[in-house]
C-alpha positions in Angstrom: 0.0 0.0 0.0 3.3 2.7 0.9 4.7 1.9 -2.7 0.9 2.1 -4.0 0.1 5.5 -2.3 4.1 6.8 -3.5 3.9 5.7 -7.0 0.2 7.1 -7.2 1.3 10.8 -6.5 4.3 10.6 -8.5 2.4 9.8 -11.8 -0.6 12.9 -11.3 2.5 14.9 -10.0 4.6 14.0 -13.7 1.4 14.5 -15.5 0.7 18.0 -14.0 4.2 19.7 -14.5 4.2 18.3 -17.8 0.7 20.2 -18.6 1.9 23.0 -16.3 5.1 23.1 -18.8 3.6 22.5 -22.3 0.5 25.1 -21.9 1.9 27.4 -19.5 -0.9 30.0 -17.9 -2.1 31.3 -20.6 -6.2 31.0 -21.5 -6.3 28.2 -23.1 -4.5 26.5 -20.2 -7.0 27.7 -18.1 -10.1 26.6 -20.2 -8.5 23.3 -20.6 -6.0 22.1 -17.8 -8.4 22.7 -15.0 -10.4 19.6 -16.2 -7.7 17.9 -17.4 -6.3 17.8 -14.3 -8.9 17.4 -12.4 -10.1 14.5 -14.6 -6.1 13.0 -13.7 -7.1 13.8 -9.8 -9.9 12.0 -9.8 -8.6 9.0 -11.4 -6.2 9.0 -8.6 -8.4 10.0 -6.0 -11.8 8.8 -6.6 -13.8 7.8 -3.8 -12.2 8.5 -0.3 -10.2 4.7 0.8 -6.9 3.7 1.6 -5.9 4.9 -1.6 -7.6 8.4 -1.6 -4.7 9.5 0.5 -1.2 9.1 -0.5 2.1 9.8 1.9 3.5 13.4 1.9 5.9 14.7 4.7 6.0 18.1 4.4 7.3 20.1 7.8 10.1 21.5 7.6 11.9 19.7 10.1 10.7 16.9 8.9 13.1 17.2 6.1 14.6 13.8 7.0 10.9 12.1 7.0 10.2 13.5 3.8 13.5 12.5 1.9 13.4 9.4 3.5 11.0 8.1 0.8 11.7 10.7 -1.7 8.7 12.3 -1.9 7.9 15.1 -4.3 5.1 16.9 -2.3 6.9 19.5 -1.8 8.0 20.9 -5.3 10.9 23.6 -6.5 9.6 27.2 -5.8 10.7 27.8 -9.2 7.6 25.7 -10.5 4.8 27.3 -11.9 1.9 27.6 -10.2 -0.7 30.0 -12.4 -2.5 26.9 -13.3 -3.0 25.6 -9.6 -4.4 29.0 -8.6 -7.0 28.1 -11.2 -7.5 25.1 -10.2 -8.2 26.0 -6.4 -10.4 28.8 -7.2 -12.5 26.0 -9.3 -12.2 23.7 -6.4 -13.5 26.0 -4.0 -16.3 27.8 -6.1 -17.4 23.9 -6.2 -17.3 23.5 -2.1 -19.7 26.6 -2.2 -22.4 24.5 -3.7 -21.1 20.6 -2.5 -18.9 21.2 1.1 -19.7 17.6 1.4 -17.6 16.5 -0.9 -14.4 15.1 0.9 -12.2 14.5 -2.1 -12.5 17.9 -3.1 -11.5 19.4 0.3 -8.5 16.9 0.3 -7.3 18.0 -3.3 -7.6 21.9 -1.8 -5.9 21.1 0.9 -3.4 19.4 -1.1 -2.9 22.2 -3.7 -2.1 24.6 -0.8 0.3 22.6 0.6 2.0 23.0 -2.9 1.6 26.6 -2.8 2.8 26.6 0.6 -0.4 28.3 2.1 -0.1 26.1 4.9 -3.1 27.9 6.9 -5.9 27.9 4.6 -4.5 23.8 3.6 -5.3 23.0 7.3 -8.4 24.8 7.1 -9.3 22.4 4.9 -7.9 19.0 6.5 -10.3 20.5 9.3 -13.0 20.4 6.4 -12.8 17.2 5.8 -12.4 15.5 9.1 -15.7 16.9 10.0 -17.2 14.9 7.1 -15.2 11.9 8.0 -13.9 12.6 11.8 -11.4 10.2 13.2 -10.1 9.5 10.0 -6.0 8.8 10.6 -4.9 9.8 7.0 -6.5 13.5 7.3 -6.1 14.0 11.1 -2.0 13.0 9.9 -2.1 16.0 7.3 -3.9 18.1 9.5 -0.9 17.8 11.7 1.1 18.5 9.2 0.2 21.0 8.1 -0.3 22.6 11.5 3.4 22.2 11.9 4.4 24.0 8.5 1.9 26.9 10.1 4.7 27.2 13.0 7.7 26.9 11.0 7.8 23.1 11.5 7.0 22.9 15.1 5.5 19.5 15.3 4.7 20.2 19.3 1.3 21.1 20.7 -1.8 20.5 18.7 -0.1 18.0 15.6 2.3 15.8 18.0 -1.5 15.4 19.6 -3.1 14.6 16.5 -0.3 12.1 15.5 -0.7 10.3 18.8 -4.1 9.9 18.6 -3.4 8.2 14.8 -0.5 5.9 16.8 -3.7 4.8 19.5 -5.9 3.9 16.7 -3.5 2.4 14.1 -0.3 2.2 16.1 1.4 0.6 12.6 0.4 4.3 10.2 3.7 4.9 8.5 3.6 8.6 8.1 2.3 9.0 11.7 5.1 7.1 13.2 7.9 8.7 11.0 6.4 12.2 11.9 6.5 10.9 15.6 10.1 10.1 15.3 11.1 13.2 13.6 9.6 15.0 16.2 11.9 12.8 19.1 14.8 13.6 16.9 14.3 17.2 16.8 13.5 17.2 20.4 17.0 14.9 21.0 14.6 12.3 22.8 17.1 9.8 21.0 15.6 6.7 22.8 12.1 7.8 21.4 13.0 8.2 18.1 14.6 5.1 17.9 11.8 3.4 19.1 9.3 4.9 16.4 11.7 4.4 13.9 12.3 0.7 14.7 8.0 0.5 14.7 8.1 1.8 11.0 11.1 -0.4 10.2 8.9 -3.7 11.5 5.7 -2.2 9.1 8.1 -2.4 5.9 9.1 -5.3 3.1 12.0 -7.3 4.8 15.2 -5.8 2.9 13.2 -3.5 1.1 14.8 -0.4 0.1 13.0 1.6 2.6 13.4 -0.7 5.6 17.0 -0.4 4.6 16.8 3.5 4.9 15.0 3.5 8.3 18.2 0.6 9.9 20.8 3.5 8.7 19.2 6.2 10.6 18.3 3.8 13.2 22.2 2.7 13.0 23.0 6.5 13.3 21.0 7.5 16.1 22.7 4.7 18.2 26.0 6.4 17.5 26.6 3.2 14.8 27.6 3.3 11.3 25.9 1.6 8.6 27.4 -1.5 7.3 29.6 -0.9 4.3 28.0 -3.1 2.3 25.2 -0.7 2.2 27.4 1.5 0.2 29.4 -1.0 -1.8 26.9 -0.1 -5.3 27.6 3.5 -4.7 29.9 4.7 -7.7 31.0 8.0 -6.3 31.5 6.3 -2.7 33.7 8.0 -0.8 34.3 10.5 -3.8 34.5 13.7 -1.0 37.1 13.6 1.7 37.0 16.0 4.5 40.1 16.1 6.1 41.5 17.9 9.4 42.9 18.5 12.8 41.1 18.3 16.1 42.9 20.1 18.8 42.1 20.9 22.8 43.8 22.6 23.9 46.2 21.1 27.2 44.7 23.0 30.3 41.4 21.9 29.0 42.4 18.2 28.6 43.8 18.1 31.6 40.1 18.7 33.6 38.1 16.7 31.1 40.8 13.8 31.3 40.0 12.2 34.7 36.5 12.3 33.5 37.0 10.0 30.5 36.0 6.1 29.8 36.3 3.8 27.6 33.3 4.8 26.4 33.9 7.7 25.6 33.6 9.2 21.9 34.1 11.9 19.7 31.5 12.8 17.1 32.3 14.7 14.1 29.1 16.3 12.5 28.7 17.8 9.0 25.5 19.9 8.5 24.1 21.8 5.6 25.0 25.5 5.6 21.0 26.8 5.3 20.3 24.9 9.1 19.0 21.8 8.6 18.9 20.0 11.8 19.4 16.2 10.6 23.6 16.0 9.9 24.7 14.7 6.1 27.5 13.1 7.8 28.8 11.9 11.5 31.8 10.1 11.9 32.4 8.1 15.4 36.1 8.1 16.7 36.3 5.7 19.7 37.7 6.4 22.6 41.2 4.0 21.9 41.5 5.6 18.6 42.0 9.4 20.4 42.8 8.5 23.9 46.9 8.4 22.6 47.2 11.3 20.3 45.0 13.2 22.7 47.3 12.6 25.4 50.6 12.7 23.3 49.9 16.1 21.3 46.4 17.5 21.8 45.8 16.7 18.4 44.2 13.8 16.1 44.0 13.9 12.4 40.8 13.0 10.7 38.7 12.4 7.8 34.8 12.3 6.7 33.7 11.1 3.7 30.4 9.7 1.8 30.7 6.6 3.6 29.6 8.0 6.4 26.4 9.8 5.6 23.6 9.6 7.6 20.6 10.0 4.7 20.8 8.0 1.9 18.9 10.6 -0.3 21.8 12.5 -0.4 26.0 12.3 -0.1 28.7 14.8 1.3 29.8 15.1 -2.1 26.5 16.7 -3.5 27.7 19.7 -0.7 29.7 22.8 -2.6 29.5 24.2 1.4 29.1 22.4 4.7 29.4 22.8 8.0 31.4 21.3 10.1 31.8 20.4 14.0 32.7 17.8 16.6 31.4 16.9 20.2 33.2 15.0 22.5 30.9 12.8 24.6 32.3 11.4 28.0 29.6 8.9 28.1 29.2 8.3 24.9 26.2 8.5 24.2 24.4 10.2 20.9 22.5 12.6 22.8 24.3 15.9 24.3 25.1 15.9 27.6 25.6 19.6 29.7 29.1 17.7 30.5 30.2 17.6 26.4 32.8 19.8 25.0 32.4 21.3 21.9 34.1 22.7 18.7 33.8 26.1 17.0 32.1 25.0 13.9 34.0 25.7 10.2 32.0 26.8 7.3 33.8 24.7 4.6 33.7 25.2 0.9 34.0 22.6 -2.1 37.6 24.9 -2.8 38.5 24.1 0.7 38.7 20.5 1.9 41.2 21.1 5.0 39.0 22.1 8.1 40.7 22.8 11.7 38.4 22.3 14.7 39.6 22.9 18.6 37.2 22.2 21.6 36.3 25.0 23.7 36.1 25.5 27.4 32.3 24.5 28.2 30.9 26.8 30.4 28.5 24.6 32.3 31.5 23.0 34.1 
């Protein structure tokens, strides 16, 4: 049904740039491409069922949710979007006359969420779950959309929404990958874990997807991904970040009594524009810095594709990154107020040598 619902959107979604692109806004694409499309939305749609709904993760920081599965809800701005103004105004003038009609208030509320008008799109999930209430698809958009409305903020109102979905079908997908974004963003590692392991258990056994949802799983445990996951990968390891970590020797000197074998160093590579889920982190045990460290103040290191965290995307499709490392005395994956960290370096495709020193942290 996940491939069903994925493969359902992408074919009305290639259908409707294509018309958007070969008619353009002019009148004729008006006359014309409002039924056309809406004669390709309703083939898709038809009656509201399983299938009248298809998967679309669209808060932003749920970036990580939504390119898990590559979804194409959320299109370039640079798209055109004249014809899907025409096409709202003809689904609402219809609503005026038929507000019964939940297909049509889950195509507006759709077709807003393309637009971006997050507000009037949850306006109509609302719509249509008082046609249908209790329905875990739309009260799952609804959420979603509610989130978008506060710059991705999936707390309050939508987290509620999502756990009432999880109560009456603890196995929907979207709700449970929302749910686990919204741990992650909230560093409530052992959380997301958990939802993400109940997503894994709902997919194909060594399905791609399943495969997607071990890695981050992998990650969040402060694990890497087997290498055979990257061993089809042509351009593996085709970016190397290399560097120096330094601390500096009055600092190592406190934090030294406090470290254990267990003990780690993460180094983190973000997008530049703030995206909270890292391309890239790179463990370095605790025996592979405990002798440099205590020889020099200094190890040597390097990050490449084979350590990225989201399989949608590599370290080398980055012309800027940013970098950072944290070094955990208990190891674990989620901060501690006890962790040192780095200044973080802005590094550009010209510029492959980063130099990263760990600061005093003022909590101790």
């Amino acid at each position: 049904m996940f491939l069903f619902l994925l493969t359902s959107f992408c074919i009305f979604s290639g259908v409707a740039i294509y018309l958007y692109r070969l008619w353009g806004s002019s009148y004729t694409f008006s006359l014309v491409s409002v039924a056309t499309i809406s004669a390709i939305m309703y083939s898709v749609v038809g009656t509201l069922s399983e299938n009248a709904m298809d998967v679309s993760f669209s808060a932003q920081e749920s970036l990580l949710t939504e390119s898990l599965f590559g979804n194409t809800l959320v299109t370039d701005q640079t798209t055109d979007t004249s014809g899907l103004s025409e096409y709202i105004q003809s689904l609402e003038k219809d609503l005026i006359d038929d507000s019964d009609d939940v297909n049509k208030w889950v195509l507006l509320a759709r077709s807003y969420m393309k637009k971006q008008n997050f507000k009037k799109a949850s306006d109509a999930y609302e719509e249509a779950l008082k046609i249908l209430p209790g329905q875990t698809d739309l009260m799952t958009e609804l959420a979603d959309s509610l989130a978008m409305i506060d710059g991705g903020n999936l707390n309050g109102r939508p987290m509620k929404l999502i756990a009432r979905v999880l109560d009456m079908e603890p196995t929907h997908q979207k709700a449970l990958a929302l749910a686990a974004t919204n741990a992650m963003n909230n560093t409530e590692i052992g959380n997301a874990i958990s939802y993400w392991t109940r997503l894994k258990d709902t997919l194909p056994e060594n399905s791609d997807d399943a495969e997607k949802v071990l890695n981050i799983i992998l990650a969040l445990k402060g694990e890497n991904p087997p290498r055979s996951d990257f061993s089809s990968t042509n351009n593996l390891a085709k970016k190397v970040l290399e560097g120096k970590l330094s601390i500096d020797k009055d600092l190592f000197s406190i934090v030294q009594k406090s470290l254990t074998p267990s003990s780690a160093i993460f180094l983190i590579v973000k997008e530049k524009n703030g995206v909270a889920m890292p391309i890239a982190v790179k463990k370095i045990l605790y025996d592979e810095f405990k002798e440099p460290f205590i020889n020099s103040k200094v190890i040597n290191f390097k990050i490449s594709d084979v350590h990225s965290m989201r399989t949608e995307v590599k370290l080398s499709d980055f012309g800027e990154v940013m970098v950072s490392a944290r070094l955990s005395l208990s190891g674990e994956v989620k901060p501690q107020a006890e962790d040192l960290t780095t200044n973080v370096s802005l590094v550009k495709s010209d510029n492959k040598f980063v130099k990263l020193q760990f600061l005093q942290n003022t909590d101790n």
